[in-house]
C-alpha positions as CSV (number, residue, x, y, z in Angstrom):
1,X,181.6,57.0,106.0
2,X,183.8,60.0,107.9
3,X,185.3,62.7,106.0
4,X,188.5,61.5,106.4
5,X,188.6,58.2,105.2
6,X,186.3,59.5,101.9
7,X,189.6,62.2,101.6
8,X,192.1,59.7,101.1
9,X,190.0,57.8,98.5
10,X,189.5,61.3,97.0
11,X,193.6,61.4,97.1
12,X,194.6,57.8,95.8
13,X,195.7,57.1,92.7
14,X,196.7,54.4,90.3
15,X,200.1,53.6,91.7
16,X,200.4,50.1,93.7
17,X,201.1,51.6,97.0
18,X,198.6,54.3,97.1
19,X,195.7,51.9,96.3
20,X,197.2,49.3,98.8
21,X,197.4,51.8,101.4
22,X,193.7,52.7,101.0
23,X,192.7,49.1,100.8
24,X,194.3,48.7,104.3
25,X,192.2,51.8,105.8
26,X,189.2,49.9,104.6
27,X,190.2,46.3,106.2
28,X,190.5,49.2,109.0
29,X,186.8,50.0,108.8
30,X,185.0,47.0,106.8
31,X,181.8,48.5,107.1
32,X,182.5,51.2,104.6
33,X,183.0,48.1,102.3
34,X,178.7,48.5,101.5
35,X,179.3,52.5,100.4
36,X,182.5,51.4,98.0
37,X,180.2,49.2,96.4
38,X,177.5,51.3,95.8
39,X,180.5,54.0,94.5
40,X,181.3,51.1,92.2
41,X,177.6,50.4,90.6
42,X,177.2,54.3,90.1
43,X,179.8,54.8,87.0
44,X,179.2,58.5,87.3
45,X,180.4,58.5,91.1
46,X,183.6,60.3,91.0
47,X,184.7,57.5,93.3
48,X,183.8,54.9,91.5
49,X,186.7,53.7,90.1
50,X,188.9,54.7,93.4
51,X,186.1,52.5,94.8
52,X,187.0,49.4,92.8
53,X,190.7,49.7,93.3
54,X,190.4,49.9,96.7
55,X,188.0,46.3,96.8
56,X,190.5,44.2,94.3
57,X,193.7,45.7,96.6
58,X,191.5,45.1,100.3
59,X,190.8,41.1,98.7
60,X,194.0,40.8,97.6
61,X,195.5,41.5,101.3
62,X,192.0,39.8,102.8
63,X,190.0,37.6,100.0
64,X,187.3,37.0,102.8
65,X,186.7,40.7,103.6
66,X,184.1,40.8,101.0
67,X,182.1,37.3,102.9
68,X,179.1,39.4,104.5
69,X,179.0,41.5,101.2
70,X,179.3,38.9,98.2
71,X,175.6,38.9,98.0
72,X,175.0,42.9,97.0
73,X,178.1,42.9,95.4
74,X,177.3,40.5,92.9
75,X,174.1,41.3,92.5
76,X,174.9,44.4,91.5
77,X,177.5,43.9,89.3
78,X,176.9,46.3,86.1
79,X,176.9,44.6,82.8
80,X,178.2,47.8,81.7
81,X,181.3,49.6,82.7
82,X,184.9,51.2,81.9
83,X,187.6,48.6,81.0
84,X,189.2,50.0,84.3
85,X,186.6,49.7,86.1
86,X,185.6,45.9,84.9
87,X,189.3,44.5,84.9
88,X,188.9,45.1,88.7
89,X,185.5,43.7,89.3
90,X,186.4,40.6,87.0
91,X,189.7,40.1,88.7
92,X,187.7,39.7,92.2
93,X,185.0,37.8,90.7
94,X,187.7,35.3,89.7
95,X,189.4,35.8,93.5
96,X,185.8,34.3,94.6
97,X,185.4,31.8,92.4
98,X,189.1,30.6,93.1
99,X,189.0,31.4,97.4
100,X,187.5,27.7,98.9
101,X,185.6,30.0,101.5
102,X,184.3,32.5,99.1
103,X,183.5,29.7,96.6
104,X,181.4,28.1,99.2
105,X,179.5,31.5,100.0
106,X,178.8,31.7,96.5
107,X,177.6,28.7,96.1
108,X,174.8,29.1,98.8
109,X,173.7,32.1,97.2
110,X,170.1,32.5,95.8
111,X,170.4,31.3,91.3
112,X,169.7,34.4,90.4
113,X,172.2,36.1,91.9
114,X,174.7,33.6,90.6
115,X,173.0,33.7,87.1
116,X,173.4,37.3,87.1
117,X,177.1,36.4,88.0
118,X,177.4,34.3,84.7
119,X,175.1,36.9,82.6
120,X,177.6,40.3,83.3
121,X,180.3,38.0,82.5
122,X,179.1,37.2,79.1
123,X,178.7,40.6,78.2
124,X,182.2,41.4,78.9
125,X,183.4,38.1,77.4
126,X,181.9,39.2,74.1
127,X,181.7,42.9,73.8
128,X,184.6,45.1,72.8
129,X,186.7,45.6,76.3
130,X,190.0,45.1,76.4
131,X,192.0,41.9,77.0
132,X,192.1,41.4,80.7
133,X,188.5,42.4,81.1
134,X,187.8,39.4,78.3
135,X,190.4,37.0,80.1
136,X,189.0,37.0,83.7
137,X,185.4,36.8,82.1
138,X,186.2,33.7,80.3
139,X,188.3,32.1,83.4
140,X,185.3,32.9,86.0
141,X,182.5,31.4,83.2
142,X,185.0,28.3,83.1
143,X,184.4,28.4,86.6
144,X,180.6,28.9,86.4
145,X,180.1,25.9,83.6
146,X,178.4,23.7,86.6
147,X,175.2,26.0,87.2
148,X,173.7,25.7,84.0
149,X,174.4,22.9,81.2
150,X,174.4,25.6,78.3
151,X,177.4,27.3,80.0
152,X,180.0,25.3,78.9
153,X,179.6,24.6,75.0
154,X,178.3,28.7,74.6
155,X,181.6,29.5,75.9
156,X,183.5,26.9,74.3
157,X,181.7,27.9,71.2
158,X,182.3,31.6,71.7
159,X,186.0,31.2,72.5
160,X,186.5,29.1,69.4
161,X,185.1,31.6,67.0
162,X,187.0,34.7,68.3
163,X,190.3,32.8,68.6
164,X,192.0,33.6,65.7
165,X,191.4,36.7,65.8
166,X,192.1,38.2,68.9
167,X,195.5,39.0,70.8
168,X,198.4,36.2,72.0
169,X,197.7,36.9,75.3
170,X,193.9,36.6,74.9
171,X,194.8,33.2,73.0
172,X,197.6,31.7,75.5
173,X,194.6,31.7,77.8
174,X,192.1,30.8,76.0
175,X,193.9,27.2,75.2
176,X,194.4,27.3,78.6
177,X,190.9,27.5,79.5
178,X,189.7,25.0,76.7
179,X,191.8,22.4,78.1
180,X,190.4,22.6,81.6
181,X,186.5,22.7,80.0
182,X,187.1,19.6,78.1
183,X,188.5,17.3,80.7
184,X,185.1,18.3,82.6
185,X,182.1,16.2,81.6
């Protein structure tokens, strides 16, 4: 990775633009996609969350940018994190598990590696992180419910209990969600 392009992730910030105009220097130079991620699974990396902003904003522009990658990225996903940090990496795991292409990549991937997938989202399903890190856990482990059979009534079962008492926008998707897991058998 060159000095320069590690100086403007050093000067972006949390503004929309700034973190879309990095996201299009890395679509510039995809192979410093491998170093962001490793920023990303070190939470003490000053980059780290620079890193993540940077992945969500490159996949929003180009959801297949990440293709060659998916495999170390999801291997590596920390159960562990910021709520910054994990919004991001939740939001792209749901951008994989909803791209047709990406989807596919996943789905040739090695169990573990998807069961890892399914574990970190658990953990951020149920421990105390904020709303969107909870709502894009419990979309992508609807999305997951076909890898292992106790999947889909643990989260049905999990979403249930905490309903009541979590936020409206935690519950407007969470009906949303149970709907789409009971029409599947």
């Amino acid at each position: 990775m060159d000095a320069a392009f590690l100086n403007s992730l050093e000067q972006t910030n949390a503004r929309l633009q700034s973190r879309q105009d990095m996201a299009v220097l890395l679509l510039d130079q995809p192979s410093y996609l491998i170093d962001l991620i490793k920023f990303v699974n070190n939470p003490q990396h000053k980059f780290a969350l620079k890193s993540i902003w940077t992945i969500e904003q490159a996949m929003l522009i180009n959801p297949l940018c990440i293709v060659n990658h998916l495999e170390l990225f999801i291997s590596t996903l920390p159960e562990k994190q910021d709520d910054s940090t994990l919004r991001s990496i939740a939001k792209i795991g749901s951008i994989i598990l909803t791209n047709p292409i990406l989807k596919k990549a996943f789905d040739q991937l090695d169990k573990k590696v998807q069961l890892h997938m399914v574990d970190c989202n658990f953990i951020w399903f149920t421990e105390a992180y904020r709303v969107a890190v909870k709502v894009h856990a419990m979309e992508n482990l609807s999305r997951l419910c076909n890898l292992e059979d106790w999947i889909k009534p643990n989260l049905i079962e999990l979403i249930e209990l905490n309903y009541q008492s979590q936020s409206a926008a935690y519950q407007a998707r969470a009906r949303k969600v149970l709907n789409r897991l009971k029409k599947l058998n």
